[in-house]
C-alpha positions as CSV (number, residue, x, y, z in Angstrom):
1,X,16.1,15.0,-24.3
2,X,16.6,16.3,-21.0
3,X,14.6,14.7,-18.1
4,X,13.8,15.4,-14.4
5,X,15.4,13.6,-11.4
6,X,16.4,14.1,-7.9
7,X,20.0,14.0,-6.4
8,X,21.7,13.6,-3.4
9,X,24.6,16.6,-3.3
10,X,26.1,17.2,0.7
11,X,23.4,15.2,2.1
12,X,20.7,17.0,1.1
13,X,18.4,16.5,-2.2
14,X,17.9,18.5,-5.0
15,X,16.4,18.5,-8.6
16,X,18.3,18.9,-11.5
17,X,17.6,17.9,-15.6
18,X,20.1,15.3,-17.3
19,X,20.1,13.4,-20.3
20,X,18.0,10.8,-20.5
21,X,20.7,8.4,-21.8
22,X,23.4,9.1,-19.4
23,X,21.6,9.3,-15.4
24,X,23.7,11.4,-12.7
25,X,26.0,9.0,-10.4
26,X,24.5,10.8,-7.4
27,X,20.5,9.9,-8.9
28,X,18.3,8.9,-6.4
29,X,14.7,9.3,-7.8
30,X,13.4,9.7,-11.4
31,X,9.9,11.6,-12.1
32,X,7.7,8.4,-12.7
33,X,6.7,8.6,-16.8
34,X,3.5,7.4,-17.7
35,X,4.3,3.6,-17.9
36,X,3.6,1.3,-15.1
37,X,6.6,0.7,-12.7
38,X,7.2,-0.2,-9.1
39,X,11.2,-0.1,-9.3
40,X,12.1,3.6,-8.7
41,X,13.3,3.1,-4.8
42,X,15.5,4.6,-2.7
43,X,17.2,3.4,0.7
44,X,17.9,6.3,3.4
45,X,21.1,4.3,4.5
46,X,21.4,6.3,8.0
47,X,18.1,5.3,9.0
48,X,17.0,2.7,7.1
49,X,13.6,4.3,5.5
50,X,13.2,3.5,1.8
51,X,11.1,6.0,-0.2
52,X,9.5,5.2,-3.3
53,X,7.8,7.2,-6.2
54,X,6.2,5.1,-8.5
55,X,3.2,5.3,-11.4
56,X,1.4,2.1,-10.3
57,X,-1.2,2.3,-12.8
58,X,-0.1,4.3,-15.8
59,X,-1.5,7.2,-15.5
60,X,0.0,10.7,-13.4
61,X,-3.0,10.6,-11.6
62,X,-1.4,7.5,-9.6
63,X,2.1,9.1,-9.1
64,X,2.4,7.7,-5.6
65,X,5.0,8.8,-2.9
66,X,5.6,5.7,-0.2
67,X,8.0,5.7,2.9
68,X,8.4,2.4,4.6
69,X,10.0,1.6,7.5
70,X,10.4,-2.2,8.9
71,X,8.1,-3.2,6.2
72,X,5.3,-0.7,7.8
73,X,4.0,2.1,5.9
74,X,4.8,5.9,7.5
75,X,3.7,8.0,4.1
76,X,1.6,7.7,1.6
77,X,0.8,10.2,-0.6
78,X,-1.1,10.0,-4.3
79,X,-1.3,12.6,-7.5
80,X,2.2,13.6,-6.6
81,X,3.4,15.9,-9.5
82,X,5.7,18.4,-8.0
83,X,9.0,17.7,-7.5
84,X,9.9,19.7,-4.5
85,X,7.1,17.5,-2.5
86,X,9.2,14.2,-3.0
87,X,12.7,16.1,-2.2
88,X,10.6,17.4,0.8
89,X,9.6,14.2,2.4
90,X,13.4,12.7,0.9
91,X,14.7,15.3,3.6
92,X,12.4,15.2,6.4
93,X,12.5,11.3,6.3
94,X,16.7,11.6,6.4
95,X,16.9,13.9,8.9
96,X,14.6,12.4,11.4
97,X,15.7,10.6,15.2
98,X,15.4,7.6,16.2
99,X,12.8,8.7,18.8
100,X,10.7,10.1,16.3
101,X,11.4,7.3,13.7
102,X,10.4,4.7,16.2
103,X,7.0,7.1,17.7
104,X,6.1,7.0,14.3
105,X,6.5,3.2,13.6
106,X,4.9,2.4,16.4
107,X,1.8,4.7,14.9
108,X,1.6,3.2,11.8
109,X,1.6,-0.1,13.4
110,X,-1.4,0.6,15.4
111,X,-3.2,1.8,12.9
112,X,-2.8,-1.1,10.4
113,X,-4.0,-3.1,13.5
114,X,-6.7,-1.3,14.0
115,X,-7.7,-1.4,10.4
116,X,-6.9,-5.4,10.2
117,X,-8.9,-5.7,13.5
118,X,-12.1,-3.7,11.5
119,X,-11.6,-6.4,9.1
120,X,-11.1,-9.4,11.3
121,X,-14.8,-8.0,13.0
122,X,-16.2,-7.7,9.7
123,X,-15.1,-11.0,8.8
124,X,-16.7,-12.4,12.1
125,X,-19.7,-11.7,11.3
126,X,-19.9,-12.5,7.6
127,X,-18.4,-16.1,9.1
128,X,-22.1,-16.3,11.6
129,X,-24.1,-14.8,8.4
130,X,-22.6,-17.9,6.4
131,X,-22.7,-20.1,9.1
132,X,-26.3,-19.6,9.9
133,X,-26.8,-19.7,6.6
134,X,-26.0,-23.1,6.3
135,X,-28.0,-24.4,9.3
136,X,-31.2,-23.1,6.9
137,X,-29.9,-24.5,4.2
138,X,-29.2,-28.0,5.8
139,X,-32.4,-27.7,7.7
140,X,-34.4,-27.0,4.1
141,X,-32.4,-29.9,2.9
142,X,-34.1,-32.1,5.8
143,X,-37.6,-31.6,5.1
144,X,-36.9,-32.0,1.3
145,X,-36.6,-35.3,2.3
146,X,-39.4,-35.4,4.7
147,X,-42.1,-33.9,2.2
148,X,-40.4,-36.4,-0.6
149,X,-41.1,-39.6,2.1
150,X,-44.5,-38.1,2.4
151,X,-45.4,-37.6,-1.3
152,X,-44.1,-41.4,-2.2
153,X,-46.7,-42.5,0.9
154,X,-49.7,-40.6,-0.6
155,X,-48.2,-42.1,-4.0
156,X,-48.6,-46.1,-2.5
C-alpha cells in the first residue's frame, strides 16, 4: 500500500508516495493516520526550528502543524489536510534569517506573556473572591458559636 510523506531532496521538500513497509532514507514527515501520535517531528538542523505534524486526538479534524523554536511556539495551525501546506511552512521555516527568526521569537514570547499575565490577573482576583470568601465564612463560623452560647443561657 502506497502512503504519503514528505522528503527532503536539494534542500528543499517535496511529497512523494512509498511503501508503507520500507520509508524513504531522506523521509522527514509522514501524513498523520487516524491514530493518536505525538512523534512525527522534524529538526530544521540550520536553524534549529522543529516542525511537527501530529493527530493529537484521533481524528483528521486535529491534524495539527507546530513550529517551535527555543521551546516557544511560532506556528500553529489545526485541520491540516493538504500536503503542500506542511511542505510550505517546512520551507519558509528553513529558509528564514536569523533576524527574522529571532523578531519572531521574540513575538511569540510576548504574546504567551501577555496571555500568562491575563491569567495571572484572572487568578488575582479569583485569589480576593476566595479570600473574602473565607473571612464570611470564618465570620459565620463566629456567631455560630455566639447564638449557640446564647441558646444554652436561655436553656439554664
Amino acid at each position: 500500500m502506497a502512503e504519503i510523506c514528505i522528503v527532503t531532496k536539494d534542500n528543499k521538500f517535496e511529497a512523494v508516495y512509498h511503501n508503507s513497509f520500507k520509508q524513504p532514507l531522506n523521509l522527514v514527515l509522514e501524513v498523520p493516520d487516524s491514530n493518536a501520535n505525538d512523534k512525527n517531528k522534524f529538526l530544521l538542523v540550520n536553524t534549529g526550528i522543529e516542525v511537527s505534524w501530529n493527530n493529537y486526538y484521533g481524528t483528521s479534524k486535529w491534524n495539527i502543524v507546530e513550529v517551535t523554536y527555543k521551546n516557544t511556539k511560532l506556528f500553529e495551525q489545526n485541520h491540516v489536510k493538504n500536503v503542500q501546506v506542511v511542505i510550505d511552512v517546512l520551507n519558509k521555516f528553513n529558509a528564514i534569517s536569523k533576524s527574522e527568526l529571532e523578531l519572531l521569537l521574540q513575538e511569540s514570547q510576548e504574546k504567551e506573556k501577555t496571555a500568562l499575565e491575563i491569567i495571572i490577573e484572572e487568578l488575582k482576583k479569583e485569589k480576593e473572591k476566595l479570600e473574602e470568601q473565607i473571612k464570611i465564612y470564618k465570620a459565620i463560623q463566629t456567631k455560630k458559636e455566639e447564638i449557640k452560647s446564647l441558646l444554652n443561657k436561655l436553656e439554664e
